[in-house]
PATOR-844757 format. One record per residue (C-alpha): residue in three letters; x, y, z; residue number from 1. Coordinates in nm, 3 decimals. Layout:
N
SITE residuo       u       v       w num
SITE     Ala       X       Y       Z NUM
...
***
This chain:
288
SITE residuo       u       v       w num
SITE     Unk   5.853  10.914  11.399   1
SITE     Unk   5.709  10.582  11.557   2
SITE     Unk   6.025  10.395  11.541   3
SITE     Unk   6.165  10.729  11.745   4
SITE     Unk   5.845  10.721  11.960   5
SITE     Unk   5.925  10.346  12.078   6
SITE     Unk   6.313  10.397  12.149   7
SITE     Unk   6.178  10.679  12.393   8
SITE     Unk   5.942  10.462  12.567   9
SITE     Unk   6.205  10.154  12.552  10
SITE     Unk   6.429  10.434  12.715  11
SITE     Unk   6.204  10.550  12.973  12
SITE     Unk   6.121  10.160  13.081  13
SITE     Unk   6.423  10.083  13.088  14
SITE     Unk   6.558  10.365  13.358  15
SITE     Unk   6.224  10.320  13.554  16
SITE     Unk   6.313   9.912  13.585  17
SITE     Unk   6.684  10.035  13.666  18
SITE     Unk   6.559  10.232  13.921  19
SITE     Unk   6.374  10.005  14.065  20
SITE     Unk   6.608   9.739  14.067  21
SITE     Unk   6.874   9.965  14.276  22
SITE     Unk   6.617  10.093  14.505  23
SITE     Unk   6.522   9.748  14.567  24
SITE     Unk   6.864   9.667  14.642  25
SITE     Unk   6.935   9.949  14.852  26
SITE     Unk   6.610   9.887  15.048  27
SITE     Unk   6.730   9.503  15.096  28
SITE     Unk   7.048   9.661  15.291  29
SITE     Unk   6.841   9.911  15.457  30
SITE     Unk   6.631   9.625  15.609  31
SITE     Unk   6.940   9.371  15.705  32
SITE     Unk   7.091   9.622  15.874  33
SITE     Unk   6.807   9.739  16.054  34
SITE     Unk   6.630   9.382  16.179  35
SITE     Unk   7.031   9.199  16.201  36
SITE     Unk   7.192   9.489  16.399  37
SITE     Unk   7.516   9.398  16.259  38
SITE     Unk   7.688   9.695  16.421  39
SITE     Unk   7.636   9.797  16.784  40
SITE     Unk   7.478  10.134  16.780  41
SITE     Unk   7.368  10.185  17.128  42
SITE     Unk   7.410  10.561  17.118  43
SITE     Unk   7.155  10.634  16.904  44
SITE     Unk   6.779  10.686  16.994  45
SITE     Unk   6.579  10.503  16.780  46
SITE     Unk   6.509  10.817  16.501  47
SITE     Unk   6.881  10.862  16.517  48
SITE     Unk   6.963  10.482  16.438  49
SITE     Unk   6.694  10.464  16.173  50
SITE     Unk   6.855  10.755  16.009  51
SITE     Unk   7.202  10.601  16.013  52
SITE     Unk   7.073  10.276  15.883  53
SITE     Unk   6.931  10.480  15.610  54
SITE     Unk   7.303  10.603  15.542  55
SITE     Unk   7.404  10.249  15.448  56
SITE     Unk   7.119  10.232  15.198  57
SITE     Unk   7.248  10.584  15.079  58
SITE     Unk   7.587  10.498  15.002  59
SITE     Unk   7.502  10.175  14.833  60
SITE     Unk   7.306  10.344  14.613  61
SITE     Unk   7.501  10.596  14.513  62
SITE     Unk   7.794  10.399  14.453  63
SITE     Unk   7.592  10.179  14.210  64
SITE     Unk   7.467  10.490  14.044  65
SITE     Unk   7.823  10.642  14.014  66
SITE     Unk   7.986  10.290  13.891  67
SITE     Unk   7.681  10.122  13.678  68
SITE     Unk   7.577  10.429  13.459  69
SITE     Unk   7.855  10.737  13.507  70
SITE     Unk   8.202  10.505  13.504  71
SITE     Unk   8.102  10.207  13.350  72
SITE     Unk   8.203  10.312  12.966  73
SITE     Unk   8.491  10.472  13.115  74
SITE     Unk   8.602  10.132  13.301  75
SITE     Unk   8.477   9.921  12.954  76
SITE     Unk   8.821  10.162  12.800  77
SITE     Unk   9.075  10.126  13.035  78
SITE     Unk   9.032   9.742  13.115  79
SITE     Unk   8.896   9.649  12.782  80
SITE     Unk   9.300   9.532  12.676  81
SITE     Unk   9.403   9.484  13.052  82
SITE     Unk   9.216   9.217  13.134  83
SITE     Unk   9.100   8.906  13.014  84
SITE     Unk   8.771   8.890  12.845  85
SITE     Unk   8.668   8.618  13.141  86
SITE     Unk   8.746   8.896  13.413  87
SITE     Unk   8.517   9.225  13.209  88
SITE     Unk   8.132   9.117  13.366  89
SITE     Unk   8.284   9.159  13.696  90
SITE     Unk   8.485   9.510  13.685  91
SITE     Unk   8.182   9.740  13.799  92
SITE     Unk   8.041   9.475  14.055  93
SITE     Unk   8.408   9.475  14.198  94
SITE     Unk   8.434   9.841  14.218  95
SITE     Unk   8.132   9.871  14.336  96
SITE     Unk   8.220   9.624  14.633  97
SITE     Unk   8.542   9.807  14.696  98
SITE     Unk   8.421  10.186  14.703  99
SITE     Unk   8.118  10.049  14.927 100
SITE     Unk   8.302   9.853  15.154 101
SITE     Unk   8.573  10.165  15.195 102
SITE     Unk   8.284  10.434  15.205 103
SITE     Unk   8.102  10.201  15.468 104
SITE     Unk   8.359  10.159  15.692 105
SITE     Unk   8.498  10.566  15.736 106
SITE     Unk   8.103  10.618  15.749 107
SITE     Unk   8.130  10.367  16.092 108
SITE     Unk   8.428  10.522  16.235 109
SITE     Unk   8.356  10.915  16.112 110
SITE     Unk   7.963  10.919  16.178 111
SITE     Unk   7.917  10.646  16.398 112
SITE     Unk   8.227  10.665  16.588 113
SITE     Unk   8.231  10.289  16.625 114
SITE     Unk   8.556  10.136  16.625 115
SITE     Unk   8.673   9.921  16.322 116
SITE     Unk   8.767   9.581  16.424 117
SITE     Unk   8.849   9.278  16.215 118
SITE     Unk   8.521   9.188  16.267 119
SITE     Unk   8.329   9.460  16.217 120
SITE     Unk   8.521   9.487  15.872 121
SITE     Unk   8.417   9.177  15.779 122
SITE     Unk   8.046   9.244  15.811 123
SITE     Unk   8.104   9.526  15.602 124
SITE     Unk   8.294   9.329  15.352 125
SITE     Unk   7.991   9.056  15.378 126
SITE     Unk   7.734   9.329  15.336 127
SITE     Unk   7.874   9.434  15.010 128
SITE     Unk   7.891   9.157  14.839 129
SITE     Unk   7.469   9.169  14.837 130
SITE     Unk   7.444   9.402  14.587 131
SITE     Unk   7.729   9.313  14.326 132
SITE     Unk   7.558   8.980  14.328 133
SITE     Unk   7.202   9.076  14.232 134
SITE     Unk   7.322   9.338  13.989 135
SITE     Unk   7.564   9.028  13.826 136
SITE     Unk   7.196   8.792  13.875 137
SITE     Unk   7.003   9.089  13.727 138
SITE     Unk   7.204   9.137  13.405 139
SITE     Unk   7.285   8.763  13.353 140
SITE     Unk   6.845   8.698  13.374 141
SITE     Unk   6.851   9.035  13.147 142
SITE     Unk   7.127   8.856  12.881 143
SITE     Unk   6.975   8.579  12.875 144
SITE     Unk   6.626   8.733  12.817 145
SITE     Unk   6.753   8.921  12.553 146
SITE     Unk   6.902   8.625  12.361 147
SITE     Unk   6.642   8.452  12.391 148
SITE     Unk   6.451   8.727  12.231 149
SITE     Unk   6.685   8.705  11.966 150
SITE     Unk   6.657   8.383  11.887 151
SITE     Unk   6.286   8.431  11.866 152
SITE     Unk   6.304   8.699  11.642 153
SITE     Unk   6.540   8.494  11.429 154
SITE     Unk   6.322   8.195  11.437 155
SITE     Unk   6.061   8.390  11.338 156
SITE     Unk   6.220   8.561  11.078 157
SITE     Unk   6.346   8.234  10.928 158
SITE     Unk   5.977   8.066  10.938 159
SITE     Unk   5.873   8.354  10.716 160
SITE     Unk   6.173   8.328  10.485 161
SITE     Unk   6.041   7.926  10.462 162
SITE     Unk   5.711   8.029  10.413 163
SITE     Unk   5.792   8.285  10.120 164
SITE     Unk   6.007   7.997   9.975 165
SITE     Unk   5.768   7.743  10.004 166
SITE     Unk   5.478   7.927   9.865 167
SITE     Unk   5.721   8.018   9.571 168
SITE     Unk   5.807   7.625   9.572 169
SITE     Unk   5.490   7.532   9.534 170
SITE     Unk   5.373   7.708   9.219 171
SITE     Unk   5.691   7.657   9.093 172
SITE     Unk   5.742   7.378   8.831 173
SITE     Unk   5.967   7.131   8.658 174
SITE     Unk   6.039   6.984   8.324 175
SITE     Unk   6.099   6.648   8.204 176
SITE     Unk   6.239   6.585   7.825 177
SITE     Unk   6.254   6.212   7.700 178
SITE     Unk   6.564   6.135   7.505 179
SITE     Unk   6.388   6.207   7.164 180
SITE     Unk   6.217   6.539   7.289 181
SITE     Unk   5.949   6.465   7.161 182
SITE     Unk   5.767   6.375   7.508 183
SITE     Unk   5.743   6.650   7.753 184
SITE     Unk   5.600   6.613   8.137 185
SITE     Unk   5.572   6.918   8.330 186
SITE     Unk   5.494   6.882   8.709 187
SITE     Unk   5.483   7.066   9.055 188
SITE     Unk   5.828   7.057   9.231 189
SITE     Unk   5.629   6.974   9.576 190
SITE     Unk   5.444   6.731   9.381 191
SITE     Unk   5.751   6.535   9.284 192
SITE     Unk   5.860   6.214   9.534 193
SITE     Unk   6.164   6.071   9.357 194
SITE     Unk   6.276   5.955   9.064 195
SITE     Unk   6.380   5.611   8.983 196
SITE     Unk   6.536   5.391   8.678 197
SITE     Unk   6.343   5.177   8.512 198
SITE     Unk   6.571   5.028   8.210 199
SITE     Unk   6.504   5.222   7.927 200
SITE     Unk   6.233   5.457   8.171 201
SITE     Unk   6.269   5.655   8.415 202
SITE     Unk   5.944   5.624   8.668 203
SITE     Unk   5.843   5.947   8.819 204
SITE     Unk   5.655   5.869   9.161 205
SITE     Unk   5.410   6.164   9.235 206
SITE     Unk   5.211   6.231   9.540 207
SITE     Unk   4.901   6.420   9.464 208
SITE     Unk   4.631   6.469   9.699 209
SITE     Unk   4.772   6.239   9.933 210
SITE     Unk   4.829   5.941   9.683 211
SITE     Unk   5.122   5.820   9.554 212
SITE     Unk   5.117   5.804   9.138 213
SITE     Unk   5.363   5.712   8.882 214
SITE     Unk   5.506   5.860   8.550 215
SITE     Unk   5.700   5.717   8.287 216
SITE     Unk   5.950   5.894   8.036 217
SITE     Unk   6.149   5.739   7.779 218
SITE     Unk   6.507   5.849   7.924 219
SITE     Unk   6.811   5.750   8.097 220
SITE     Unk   6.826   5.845   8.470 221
SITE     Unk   7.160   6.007   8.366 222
SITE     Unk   6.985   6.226   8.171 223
SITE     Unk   6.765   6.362   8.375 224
SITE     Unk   7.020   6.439   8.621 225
SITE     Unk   7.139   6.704   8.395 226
SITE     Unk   6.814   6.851   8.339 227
SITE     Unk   6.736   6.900   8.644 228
SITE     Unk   7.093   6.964   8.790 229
SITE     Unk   7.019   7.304   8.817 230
SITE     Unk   6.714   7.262   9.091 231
SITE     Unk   6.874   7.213   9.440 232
SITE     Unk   6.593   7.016   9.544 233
SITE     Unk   6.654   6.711   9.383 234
SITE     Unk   6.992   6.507   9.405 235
SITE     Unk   7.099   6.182   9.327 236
SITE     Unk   7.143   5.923   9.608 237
SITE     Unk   7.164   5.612   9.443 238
SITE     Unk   7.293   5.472   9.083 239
SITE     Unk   6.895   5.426   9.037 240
SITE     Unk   6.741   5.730   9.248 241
SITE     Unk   6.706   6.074   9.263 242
SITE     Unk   6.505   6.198   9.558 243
SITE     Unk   6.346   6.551   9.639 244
SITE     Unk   6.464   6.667   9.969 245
SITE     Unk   6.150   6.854  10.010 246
SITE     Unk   6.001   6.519  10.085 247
SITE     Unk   6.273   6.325  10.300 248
SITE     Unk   6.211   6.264  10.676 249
SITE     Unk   6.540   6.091  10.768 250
SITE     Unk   6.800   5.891  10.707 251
SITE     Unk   6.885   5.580  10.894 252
SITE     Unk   7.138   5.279  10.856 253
SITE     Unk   7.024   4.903  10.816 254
SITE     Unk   7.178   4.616  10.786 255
SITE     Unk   7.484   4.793  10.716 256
SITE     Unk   7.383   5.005  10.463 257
SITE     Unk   7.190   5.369  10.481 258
SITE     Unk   6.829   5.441  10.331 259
SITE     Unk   6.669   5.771  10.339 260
SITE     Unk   6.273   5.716  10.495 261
SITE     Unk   6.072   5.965  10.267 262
SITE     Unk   5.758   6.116  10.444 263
SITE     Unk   5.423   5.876  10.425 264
SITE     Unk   5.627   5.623  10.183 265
SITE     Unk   5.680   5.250  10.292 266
SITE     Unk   5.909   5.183  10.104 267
SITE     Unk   6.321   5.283  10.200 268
SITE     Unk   6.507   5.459   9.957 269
SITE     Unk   6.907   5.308   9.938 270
SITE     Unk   7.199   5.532   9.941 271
SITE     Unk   7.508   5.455   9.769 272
SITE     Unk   7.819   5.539   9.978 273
SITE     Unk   7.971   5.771   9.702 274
SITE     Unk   7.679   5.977   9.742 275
SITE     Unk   7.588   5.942  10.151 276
SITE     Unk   7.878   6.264  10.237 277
SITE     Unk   7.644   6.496  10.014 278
SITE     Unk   7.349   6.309  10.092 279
SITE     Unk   7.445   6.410  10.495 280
SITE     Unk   7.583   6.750  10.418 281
SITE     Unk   7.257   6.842  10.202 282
SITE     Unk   6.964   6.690  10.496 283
SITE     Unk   7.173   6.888  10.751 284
SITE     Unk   7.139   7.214  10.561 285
SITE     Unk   6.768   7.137  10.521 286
SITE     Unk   6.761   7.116  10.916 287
SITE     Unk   6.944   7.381  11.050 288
***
């Protein structure tokens, strides 16, 4: 019932700021015709003129009414495999230019009996093209608006996915065997920097309340690859490393060879070339 209650509203807002819009526009004409005397209409008093004028507001309007909101889905069928996709946002400002400009000028030589030069067809033609343009202005500022309301709401909607999987990341832990079994360390994924070879070790650096700390387990690196293989946080970069993307700021080359730069750690973590493709594909995932 609320969800029905806002689409009403959106509705109603919606026509009101239509309304406006073409009134505005219809007003604009009104008031170039009216201070630019474009056309000579000395045989009018001045109530007379004023009421003419308000004829060229009148027919503007009307002919955006009739194109923008009664033909507009009918025009969207008949040129939607006519013309090129490039050509579609300007089919109802067109028409609207050409039924204006033809409805403007019979109005001059029917009501106004003024005669219809070259001239005076081109100020017609010149005064139509106002309101195409500020309808095409209108919905390009209302397009964009909207996307980037969409964005927004995907942003947003992302951030909370993060959130959901970053509060579930953070209570969620890990398992480390040592070769025998016997020796079992269970940590916090977040908690986890990398993980590095240390000959018959493998060093587990930590960083727990902002300070760095190390493990050791009696394993191969190799080994603990396929424990944890299964976790798509962690993934080898080097021969010696395994790093937890959770805690990578960027990767950078020096001195002909890449390092990844882990967040508050001075030291650079190498990256062997068979694994930099997967090491790129993996941080650009993380990012976007």
């Amino acid at each position: 019932m609320l969800d029905s209650n806002n689409k009403i509203n959106r509705f109603f807002q919606h026509i009101k700021k239509e309304a406006s819009l073409l009134s505005s526009i219809s007003l604009g004409v009104f008031f170039f015709v009216l201070f630019f005397q474009p056309f000579e209409l000395n045989k009018f008093d001045f109530n007379n003129r004023l009421v003419f004028e308000a004829g060229f507001a009148a027919i503007v309007f009307l002919f955006m009414i009739l194109v923008r909101y009664v033909l507009s889905d009918f025009l969207i069928i008949v040129f939607k495999n006519k013309l090129d996709s490039v050509f579609h946002p300007y089919v109802d400002g067109s028409i609207i230019f050409l039924f204006s400009s033809l409805a403007l000028a019979f109005y001059l030589r029917y009501v106004g009996t003024i005669q219809i030069s070259f001239f005076t067809m081109l100020k017609v033609l010149l005064i139509n093209m106002f309101p195409p343009a500020v309808l095409k202005l209108y919905d390009s500022f209302q397009q964009l608006e909207q996307q980037n309301e969409d964005l927004f709401n995907a942003l947003k909607s992302k951030k909370n996915q993060l959130k959901k999987i970053e509060a579930k990341t953070t209570d969620e832990t890990i398992t480390f065997l040592s070769n025998s079994k016997t020796e079992k360390i269970n940590l916090r994924i977040t908690d986890v920097v990398f993980l590095k070879s240390a000959d018959n070790y493998v060093e587990i650096v930590l960083l727990e309340k902002e300070r760095f700390r190390k493990k050791l387990i009696r394993n191969s690196l190799k080994n603990i690859a396929n424990q944890i293989i299964q976790n798509p946080n962690f993934i080898r970069c080097h021969r010696t490393f395994i790093i937890n993307l959770m805690h990578v700021e960027k990767l950078i080359r020096k001195n002909n060879q890449y390092w990844l730069i882990l967040n508050n750690y001075t030291e650079l973590v190498p990256i062997s070339r068979q694994y930099l493709i997967l090491i790129k594909e993996k941080l650009a995932q993380q990012m976007g």
